[in-house]
LODODREN-252799 format. One line per 5 residues: number of its first residue (from 1); their letters; for each residue x, z, y of N, C-alpha, C, CB. Coordinates in Angstrom, 2 decimals. Each point is the difference from the previous one (the first is absolute). Glycine has a CB too. Layout:
// residues N
NUM = A = X/Z/Y/X/Z/Y/X/Z/Y/X/Z/Y | ...
***
This chain:
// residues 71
1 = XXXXX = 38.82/133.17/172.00/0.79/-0.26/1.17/0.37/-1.48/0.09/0.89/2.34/-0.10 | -1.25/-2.83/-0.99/0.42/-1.89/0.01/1.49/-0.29/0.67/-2.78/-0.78/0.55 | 3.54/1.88/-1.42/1.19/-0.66/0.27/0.49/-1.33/-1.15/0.55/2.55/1.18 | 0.61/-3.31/-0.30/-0.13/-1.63/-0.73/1.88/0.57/-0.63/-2.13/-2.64/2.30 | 2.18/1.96/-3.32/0.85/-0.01/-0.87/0.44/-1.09/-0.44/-0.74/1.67/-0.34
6 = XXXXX = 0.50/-3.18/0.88/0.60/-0.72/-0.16/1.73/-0.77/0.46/-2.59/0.45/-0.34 | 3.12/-1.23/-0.46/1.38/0.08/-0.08/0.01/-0.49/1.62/0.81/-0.49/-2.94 | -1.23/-0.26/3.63/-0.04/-0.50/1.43/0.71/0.99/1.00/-2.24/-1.17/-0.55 | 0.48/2.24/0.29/0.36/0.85/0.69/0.88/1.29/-0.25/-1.78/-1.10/0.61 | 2.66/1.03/-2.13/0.49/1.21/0.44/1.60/-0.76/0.28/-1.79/2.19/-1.53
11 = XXXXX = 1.56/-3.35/1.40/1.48/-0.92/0.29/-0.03/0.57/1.94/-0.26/-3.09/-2.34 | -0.83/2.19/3.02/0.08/0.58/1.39/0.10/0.94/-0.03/-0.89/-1.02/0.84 | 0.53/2.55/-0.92/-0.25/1.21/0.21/1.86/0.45/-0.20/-3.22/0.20/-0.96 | 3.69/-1.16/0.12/1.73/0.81/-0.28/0.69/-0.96/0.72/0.11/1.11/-2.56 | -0.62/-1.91/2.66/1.32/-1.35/1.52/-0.15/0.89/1.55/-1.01/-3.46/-0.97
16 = XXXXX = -0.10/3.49/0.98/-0.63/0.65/0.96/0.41/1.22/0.55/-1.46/-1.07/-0.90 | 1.62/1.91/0.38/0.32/1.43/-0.52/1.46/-0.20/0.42/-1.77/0.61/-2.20 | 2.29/-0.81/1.19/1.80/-0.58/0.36/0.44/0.20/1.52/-0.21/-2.13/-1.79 | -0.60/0.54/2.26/-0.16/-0.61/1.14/-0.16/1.23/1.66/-1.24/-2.20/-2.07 | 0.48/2.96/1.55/-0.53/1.28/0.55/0.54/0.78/-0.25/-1.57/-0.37/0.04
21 = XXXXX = 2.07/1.25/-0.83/1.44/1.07/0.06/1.01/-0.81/0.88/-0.17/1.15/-2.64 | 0.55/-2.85/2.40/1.28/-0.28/0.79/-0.59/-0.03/1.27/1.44/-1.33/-1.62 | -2.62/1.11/2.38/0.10/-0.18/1.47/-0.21/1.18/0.51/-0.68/-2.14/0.10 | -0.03/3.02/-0.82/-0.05/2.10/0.19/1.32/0.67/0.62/-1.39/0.33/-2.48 | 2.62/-0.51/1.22/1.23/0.00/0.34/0.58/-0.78/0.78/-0.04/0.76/-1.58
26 = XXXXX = -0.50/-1.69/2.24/0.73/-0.97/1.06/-0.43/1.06/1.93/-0.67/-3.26/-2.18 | -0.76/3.10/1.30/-0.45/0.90/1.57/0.23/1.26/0.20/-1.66/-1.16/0.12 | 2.01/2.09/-1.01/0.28/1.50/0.44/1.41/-0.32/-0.04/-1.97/1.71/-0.97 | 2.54/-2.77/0.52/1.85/0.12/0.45/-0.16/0.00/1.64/1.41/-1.74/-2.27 | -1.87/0.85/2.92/-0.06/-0.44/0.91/-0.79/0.14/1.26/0.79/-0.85/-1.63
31 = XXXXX = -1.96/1.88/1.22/-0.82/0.46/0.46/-1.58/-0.66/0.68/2.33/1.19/-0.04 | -2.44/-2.44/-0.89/-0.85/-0.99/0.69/-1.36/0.72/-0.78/1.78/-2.60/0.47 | -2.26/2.90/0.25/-1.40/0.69/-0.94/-1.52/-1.21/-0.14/0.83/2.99/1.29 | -0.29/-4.39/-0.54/-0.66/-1.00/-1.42/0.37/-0.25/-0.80/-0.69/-0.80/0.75 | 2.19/0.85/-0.95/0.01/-0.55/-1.67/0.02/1.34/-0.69/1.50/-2.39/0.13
36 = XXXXX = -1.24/3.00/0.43/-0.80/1.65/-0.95/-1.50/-0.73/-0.62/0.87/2.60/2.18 | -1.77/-2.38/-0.61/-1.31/-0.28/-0.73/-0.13/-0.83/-0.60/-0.80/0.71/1.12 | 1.35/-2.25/-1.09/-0.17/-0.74/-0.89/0.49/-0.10/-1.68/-0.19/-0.68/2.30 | 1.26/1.40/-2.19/0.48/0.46/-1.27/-0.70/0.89/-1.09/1.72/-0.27/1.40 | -2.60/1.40/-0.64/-0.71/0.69/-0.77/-1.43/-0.55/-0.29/1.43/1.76/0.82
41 = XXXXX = -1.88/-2.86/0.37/-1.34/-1.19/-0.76/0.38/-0.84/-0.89/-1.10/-0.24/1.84 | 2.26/-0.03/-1.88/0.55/-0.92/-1.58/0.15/0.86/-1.52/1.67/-1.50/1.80 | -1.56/2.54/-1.09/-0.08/1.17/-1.39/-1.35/0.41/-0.75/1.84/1.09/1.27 | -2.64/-1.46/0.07/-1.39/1.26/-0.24/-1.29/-1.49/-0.15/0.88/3.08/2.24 | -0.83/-4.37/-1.75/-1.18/-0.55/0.39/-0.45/-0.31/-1.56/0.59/-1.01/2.70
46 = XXXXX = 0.67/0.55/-3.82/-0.94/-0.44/-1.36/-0.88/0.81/-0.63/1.63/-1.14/-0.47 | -1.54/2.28/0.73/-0.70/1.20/-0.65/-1.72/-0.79/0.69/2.43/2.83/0.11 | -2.47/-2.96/0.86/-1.22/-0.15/0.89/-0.80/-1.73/-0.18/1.44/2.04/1.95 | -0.35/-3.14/-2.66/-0.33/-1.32/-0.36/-0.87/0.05/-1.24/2.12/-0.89/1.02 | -2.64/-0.04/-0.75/-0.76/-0.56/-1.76/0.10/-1.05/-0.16/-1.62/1.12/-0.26
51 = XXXXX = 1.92/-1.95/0.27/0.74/-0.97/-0.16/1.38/-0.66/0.54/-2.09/0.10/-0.42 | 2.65/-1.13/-0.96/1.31/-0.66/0.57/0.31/-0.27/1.02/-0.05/-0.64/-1.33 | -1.12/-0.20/1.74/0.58/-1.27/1.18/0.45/1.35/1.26/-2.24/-2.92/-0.49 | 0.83/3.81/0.54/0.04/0.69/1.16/1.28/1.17/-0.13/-2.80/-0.54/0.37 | 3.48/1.20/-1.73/1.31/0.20/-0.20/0.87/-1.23/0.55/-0.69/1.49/-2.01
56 = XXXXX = 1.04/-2.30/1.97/1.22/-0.99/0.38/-0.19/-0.41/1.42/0.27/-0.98/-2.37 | -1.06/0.92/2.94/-0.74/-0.42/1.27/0.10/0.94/0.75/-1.44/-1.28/-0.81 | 1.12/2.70/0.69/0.10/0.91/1.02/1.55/0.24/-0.30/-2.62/1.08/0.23 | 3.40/-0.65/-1.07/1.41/0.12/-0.33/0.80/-0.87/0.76/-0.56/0.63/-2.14 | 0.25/-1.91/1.83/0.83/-0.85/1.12/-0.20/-0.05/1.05/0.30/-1.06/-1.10
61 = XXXXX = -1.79/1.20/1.62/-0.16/0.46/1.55/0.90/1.11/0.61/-2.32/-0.58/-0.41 | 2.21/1.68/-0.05/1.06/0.90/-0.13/1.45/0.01/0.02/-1.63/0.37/-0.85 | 2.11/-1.14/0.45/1.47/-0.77/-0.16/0.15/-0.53/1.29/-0.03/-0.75/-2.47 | -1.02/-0.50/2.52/0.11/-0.41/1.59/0.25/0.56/1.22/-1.14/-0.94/-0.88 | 0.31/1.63/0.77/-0.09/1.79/0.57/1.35/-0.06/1.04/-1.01/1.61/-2.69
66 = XXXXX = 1.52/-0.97/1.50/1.15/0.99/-0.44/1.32/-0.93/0.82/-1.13/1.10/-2.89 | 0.74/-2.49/2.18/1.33/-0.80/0.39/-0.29/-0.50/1.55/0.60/-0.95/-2.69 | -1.97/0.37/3.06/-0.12/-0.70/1.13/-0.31/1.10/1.01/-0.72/-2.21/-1.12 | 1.19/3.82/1.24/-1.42/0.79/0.76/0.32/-0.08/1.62/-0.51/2.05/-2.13 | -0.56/-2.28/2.95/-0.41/-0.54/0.87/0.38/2.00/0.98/-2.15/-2.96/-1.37
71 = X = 1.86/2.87/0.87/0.49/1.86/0.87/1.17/0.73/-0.40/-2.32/0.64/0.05
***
């Protein structure tokens, strides 16, 4: 299955994670069902990375997301 086990990525995978339970619980308080969805792609996307950069890169895209969202 080539899953990666390096310290990088399981550092992103738990900031990340964090990051994603808090904006999950931000959107079902409130009922915004993007930061729902975006909350549960911060939970679920490292499983699907293979590498760092693209862990920290899509994660913060995500963040951006979350903080700047345009809808």
């Amino acid at each position: 299955m080539g899953l990666d086990f390096s310290p990088s990525s399981l550092l992103a995978g738990f900031v990340f994670g964090v990051i994603g339970i808090a904006i999950f619980r931000k959107g079902k308080k409130n009922a915004e069902f993007d930061l729902i969805f975006i909350g549960i792609a911060l939970m679920v996307y490292p499983y699907f990375t293979h590498s760092p950069l693209m862990d920290w890169g899509i994660g913060a895209a995500l963040c951006a997301l979350a903080y700047y969202r345009p809808f």
